[in-house]
C-alpha positions in Angstrom: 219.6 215.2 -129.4 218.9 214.8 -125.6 215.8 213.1 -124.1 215.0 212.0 -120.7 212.8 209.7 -118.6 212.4 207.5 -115.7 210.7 204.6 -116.1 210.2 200.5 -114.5 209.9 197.3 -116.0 206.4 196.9 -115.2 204.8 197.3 -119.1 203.3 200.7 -117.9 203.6 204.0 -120.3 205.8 206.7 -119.3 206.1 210.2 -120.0 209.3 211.1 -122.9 210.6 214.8 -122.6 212.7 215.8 -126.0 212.6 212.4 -127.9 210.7 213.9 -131.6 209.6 210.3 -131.9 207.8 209.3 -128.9 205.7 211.0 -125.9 205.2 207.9 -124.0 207.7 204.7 -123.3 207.4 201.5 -122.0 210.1 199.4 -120.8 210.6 195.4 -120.5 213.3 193.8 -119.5 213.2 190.9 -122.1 216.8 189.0 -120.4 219.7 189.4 -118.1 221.0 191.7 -120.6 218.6 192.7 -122.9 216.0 195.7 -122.5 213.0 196.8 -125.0 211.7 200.0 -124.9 208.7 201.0 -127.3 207.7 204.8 -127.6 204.5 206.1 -128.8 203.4 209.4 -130.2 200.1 211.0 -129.3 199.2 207.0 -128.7 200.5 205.7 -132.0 203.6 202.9 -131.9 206.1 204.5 -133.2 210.0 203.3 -132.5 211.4 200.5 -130.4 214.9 200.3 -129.6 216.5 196.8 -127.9 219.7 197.2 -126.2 222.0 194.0 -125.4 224.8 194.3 -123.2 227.4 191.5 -124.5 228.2 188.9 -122.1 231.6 190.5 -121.2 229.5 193.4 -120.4 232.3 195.4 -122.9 229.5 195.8 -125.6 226.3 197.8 -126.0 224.4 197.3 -129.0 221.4 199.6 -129.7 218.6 198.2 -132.1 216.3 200.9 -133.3 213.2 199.6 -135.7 209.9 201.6 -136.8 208.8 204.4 -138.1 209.6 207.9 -136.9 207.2 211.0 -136.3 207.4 212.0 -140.1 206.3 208.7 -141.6 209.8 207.4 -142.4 210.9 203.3 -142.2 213.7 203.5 -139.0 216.2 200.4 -138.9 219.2 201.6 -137.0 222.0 199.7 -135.3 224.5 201.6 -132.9 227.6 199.4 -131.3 229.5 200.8 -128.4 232.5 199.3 -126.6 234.1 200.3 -123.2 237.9 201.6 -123.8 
């Protein structure tokens, strides 16, 4: 799966190409290291994923909560760390 966009921390939508579950995302930086982004679809909330960079800065953790573009509960965690 590959989706793309570019958007700021200013709580303004922006345009999603290629994510099934969301047209539209908006972007807040919540901490140093934490940043929320919320997608909608056709103007419905949809998904919201939280990503924390650990102190260290060796860490990415991806939170992904909501419901997905077929109706389905979403509660996904995905942990990356540098090599």
């Amino acid at each position: 799966m590959h989706w793309e966009y570019t958007a700021n921390f200013d709580g303004k939508p922006y345009p999603v190409t290629g994510n099934p579950d969301g047209d539209m995302v908006v972007a807040k930086r919540v901490s140093a290291n934490t940043i929320e982004t919320s997608y909608t679809l056709k103007g419905k909330p949809t998904t919201v994923n939280t990503r924390v960079v650990s102190a260290d800065g060796k860490t990415l953790t991806v939170t992904t909560t909501g419901t997905n573009a077929q109706g389905q509960k979403v509660n996904n965690v995905q942990v990356f760390e540098k090599g």
